[in-house]
C-alpha positions in Angstrom: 9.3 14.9 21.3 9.0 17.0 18.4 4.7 17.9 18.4 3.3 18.4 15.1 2.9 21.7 13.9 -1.2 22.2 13.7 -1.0 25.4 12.5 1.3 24.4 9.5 -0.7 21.5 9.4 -3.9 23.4 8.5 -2.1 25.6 6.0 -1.3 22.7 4.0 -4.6 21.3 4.0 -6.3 24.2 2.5 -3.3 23.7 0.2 -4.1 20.2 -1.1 -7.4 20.7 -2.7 -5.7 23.7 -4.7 -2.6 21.6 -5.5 -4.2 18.0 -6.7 -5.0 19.3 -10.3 -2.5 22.0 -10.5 0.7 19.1 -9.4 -1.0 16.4 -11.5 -1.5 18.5 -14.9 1.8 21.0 -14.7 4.2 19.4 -12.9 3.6 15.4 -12.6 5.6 13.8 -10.0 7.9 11.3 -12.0 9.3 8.5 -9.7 12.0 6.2 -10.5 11.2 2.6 -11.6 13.7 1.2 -9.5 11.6 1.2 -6.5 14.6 -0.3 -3.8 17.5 2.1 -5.2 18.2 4.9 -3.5 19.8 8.1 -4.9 23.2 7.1 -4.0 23.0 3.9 -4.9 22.3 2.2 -1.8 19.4 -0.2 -1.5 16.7 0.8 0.6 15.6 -1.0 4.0 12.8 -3.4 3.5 9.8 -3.6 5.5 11.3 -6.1 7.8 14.2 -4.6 8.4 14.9 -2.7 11.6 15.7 0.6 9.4 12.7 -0.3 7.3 10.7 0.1 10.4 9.4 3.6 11.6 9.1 3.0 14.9 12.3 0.9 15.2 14.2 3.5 13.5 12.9 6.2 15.7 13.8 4.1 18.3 17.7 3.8 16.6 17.7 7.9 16.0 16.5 8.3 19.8 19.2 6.1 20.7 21.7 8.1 19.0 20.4 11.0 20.9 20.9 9.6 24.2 24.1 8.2 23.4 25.7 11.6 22.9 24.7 12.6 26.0 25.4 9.7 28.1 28.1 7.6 25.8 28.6 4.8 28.0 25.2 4.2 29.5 22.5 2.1 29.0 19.0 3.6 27.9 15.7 2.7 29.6 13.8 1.8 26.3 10.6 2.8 28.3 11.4 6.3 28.1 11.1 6.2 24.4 7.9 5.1 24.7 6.5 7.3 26.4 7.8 10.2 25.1 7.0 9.3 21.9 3.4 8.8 22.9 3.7 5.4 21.6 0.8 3.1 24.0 0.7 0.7 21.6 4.2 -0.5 21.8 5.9 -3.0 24.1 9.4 -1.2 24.9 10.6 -5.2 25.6 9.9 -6.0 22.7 11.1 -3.3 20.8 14.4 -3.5 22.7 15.0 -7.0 21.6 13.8 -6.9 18.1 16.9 -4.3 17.9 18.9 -6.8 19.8 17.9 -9.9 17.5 19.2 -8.0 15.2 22.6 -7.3 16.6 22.4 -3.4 16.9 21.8 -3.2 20.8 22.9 -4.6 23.6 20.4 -5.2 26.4 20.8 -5.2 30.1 18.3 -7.1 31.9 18.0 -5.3 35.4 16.3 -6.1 38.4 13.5 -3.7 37.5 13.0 -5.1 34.4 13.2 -2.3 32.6 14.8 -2.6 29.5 17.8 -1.1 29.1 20.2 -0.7 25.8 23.0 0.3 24.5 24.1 0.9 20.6 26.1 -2.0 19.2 28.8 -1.2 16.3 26.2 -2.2 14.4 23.8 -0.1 15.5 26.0 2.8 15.0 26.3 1.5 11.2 22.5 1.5 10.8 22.2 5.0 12.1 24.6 5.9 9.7 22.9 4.3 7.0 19.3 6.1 7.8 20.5 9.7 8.1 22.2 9.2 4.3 18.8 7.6 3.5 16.5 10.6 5.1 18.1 12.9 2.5 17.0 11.0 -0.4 13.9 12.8 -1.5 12.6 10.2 -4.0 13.0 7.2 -1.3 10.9 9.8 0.9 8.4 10.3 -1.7 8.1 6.6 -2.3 8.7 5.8 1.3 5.2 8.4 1.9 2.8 7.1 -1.3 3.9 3.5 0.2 2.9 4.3 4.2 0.1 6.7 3.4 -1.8 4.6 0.8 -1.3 1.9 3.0 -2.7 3.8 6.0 -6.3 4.8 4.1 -6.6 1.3 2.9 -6.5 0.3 6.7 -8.1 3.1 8.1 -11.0 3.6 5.4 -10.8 0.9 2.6 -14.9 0.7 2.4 -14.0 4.0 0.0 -15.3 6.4 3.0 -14.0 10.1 2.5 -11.1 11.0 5.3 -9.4 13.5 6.3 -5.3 13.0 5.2 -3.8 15.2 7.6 -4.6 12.3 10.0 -1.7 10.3 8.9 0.9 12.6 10.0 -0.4 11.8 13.4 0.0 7.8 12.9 3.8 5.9 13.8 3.9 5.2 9.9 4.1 9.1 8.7 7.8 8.9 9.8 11.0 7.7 7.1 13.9 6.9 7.9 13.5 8.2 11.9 12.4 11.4 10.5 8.9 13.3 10.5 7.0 13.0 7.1 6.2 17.1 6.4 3.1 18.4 5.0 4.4 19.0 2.0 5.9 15.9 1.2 2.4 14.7 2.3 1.0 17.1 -0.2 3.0 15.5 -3.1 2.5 12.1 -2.3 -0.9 12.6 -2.3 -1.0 14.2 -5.8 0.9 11.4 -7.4 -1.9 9.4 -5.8 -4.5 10.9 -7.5 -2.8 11.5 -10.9 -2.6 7.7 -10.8 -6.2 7.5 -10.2 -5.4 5.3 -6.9 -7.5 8.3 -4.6 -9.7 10.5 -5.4 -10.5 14.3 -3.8 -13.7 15.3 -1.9 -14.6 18.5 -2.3 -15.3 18.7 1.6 -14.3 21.5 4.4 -12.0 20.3 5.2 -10.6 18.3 2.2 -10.6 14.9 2.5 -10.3 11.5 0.2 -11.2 8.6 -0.7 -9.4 5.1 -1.7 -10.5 4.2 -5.4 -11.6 0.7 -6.9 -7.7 0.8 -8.3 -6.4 1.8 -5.1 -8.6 -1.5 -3.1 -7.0 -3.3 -6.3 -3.8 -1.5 -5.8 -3.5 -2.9 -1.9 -4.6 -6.0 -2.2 -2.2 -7.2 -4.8 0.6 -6.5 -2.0 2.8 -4.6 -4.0 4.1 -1.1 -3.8 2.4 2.1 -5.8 4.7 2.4 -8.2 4.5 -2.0 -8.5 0.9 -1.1 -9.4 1.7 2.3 -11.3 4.5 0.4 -13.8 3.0 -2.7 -14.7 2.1 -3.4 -18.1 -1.1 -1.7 -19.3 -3.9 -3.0 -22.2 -3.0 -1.3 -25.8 -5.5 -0.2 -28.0 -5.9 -3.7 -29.3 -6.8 -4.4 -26.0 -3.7 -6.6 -24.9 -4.8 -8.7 -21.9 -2.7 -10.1 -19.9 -3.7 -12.4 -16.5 -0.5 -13.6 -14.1 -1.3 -16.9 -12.7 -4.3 -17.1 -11.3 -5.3 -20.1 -9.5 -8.3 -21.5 -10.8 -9.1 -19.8 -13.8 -6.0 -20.8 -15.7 -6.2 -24.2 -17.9 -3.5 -26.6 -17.4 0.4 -25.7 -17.6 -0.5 -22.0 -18.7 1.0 -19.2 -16.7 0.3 -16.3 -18.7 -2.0 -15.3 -21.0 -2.2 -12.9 -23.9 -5.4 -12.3 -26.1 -5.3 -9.4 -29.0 -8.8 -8.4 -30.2 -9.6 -5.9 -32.2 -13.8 -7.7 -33.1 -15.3 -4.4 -31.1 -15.5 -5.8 -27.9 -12.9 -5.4 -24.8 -12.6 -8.3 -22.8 -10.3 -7.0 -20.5 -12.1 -6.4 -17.5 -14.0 -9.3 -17.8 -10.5 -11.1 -18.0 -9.3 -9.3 -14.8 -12.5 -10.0 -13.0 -12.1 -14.2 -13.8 -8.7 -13.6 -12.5 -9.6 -11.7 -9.7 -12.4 -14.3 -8.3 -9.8 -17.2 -9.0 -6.9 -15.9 -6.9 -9.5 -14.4 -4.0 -11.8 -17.5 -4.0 -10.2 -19.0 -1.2 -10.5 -16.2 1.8 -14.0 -15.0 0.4 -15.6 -17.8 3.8 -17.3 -19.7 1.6 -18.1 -23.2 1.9 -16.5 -25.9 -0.3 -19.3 -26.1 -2.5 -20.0 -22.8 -2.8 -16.2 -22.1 -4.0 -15.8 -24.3 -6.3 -19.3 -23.1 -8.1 -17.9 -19.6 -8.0 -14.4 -21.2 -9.8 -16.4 -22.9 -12.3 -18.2 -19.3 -13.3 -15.1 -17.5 -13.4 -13.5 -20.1 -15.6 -16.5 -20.0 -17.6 -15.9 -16.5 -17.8 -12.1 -16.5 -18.8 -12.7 -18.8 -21.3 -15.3 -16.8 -23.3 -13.4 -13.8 -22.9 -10.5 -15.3 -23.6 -11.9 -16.9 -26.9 -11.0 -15.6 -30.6 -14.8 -13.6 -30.6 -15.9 -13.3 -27.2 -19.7 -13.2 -27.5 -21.3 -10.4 -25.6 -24.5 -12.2 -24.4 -22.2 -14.9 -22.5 -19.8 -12.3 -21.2 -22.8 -10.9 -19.8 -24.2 -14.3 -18.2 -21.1 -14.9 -16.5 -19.9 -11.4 -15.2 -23.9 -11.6 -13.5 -23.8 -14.8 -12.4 -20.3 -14.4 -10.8 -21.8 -11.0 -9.0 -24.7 -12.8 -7.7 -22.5 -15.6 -6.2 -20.3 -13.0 -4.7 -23.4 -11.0 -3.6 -25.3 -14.3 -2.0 -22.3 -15.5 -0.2 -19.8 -13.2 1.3 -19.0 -10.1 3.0 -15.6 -9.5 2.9 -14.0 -6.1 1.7 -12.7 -9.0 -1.6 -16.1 -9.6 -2.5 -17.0 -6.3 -2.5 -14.0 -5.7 -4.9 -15.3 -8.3 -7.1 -18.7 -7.1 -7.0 -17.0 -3.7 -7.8 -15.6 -5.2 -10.8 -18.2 -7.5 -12.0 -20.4 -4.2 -12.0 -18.2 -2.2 -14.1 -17.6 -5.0 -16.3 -21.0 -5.0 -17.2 -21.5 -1.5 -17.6 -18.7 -1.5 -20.3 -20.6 -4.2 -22.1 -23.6 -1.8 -22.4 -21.4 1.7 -24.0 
């Protein structure tokens, strides 16, 4: 197994605090819309895919490996394991997820060990991910994707944390291949230009998830989902995407131009916020639909041709109170975030 470099690795931590304002103001990482094309045109490997996998395509590059050495045998999967320092994994398992998906074939001995050996298929796929581990912007994306992922896991309370950390996790590899320090580096720029981290000024460096990040993972979607969607103009175009229990009727979307002096957009995101998390906040039936009520209350004032500040403010607390009284998850803190910022907008 290839070991991480520690002493490159703390080279390019000193390096990161120096290179967050310097990459974001001089030389802004610009990554393609198309978030699933790769540079040549290909499509790149979803998330349930065996190539969109890290560990299942280290497991296909390790494969490969052995294969050239030994064409004809079959490989004890458990040797992967455990030279990949991987405890957590089932080499089973992972030797028939690759054969569900036609790229192995697996030999079940008396040992019960499992054994494989690459498929045409398989062969294909390895193809396939040592075109795609030259493509630098699926990389980038690939990194933003798996690292921002990893801190909203690992430390989504907003707790400061080392980064370097990730390139020690089964997610900091793409493709079968090792995430570097520098591509690290640049990812996490792009983060913070985006406002979706934020730097400590620690020793050594370390950061933090922002309110937009929590937002940011929540949603689902990737970075640059949250990074390209549609954002308020100066006449404070708000627009809320379905959100069940704060939209009236047949109405799917929703657009509101104001231009009386107040912004009702974050009050319009924070109805729609409560009304699609409602459900998994733990609270009892009565409970929720009280909350719903609130932030329909809510959606409708700020919704309204001249949203009146006083009610705005009525609303936004009593929805924060709610969410304060009667949950605990890490979506009523986000809602308590909001709420809270809501209301300090109101005041400026």
């Amino acid at each position: 197994m290839a070991r991480i470099n520690q002493r490159a690795i703390e080279k390019d931590l000193k390096d990161i605090a120096k290179g967050y304002e310097r990459a974001a103001k001089q030389n802004p990482i610009r990554v393609p819309i198309q978030t699933e094309t790769t540079g040549a045109g290909g499509t790149m490997p979803g998330r349930d895919t065996a190539e969109g996998d890290p560990v299942l395509a280290r497991l296909l590059m390790w494969l490969d490996e052995q294969a050239q050495q030994n064409p004809s045998h079959y490989i004890d999967v458990t040797r992967f394991v455990e030279e990949q320092q991987l405890p957590d994994e089932d080499p089973s398992v992972l030797a028939f997820e690759l054969e569900q998906r036609y790229l192995v074939r697996v030999a079940r001995t008396m040992g019960g060990t499992p054994d494989a050996h690459l498929t045409d298929a398989g062969r294909a796929a390895i193809h396939r991910l040592k075109r795609l581990r030259l493509d630098r912007a699926a990389r980038l994306r690939y990194t933003m994707d798996a690292f921002h992922r990893w801190l909203f896991d690992t430390a989504g309370d907003q707790k400061p944390i080392n980064p370097v950390l990730f390139l020690a996790t089964p997610a900091s590899y793409f493709a079968g291949s090792e995430i570097t320090g520098t591509e690290l580096h640049e990812a996490l720029a792009y983060l913070s230009e985006h406002k979706l981290i934020k730097h400590i000024d620690t020793e050594p460096p370390t950061v933090a998830i922002t309110l937009q990040g929590v937002s940011c993972a929540l949603t689902g979607g990737s970075v640059q989902d949250h990074v390209n969607q549609p954002r308020p103009s100066a006449t404070y175009n708000t627009y809320l995407p379905n959100a069940k229990g704060v939209i009236i009727g047949e109405q799917q979307n929703f657009t509101q131009n104001n231009t009386d002096g107040v912004d009702p957009t974050l009050f319009v995101q924070l109805a729609g916020y409560v009304g699609q998390v409602s459900p998994i906040l733990g609270l009892s039936d009565k409970d929720r639909v009280e909350l719903e009520r609130v932030a329909q209350d809510l959606h409708t004032e700020a919704t309204s041709a001249s949203p009146e500040p006083g009610r705005l403010h009525q609303f936004a607390t009593q929805l924060k109170d709610k969410l304060l009284a009667g949950a605990t998850t890490m979506a009523a803190t986000q809602g308590i975030q909001m709420a809270e910022q809501a209301l300090v907008a109101l005041m400026q």
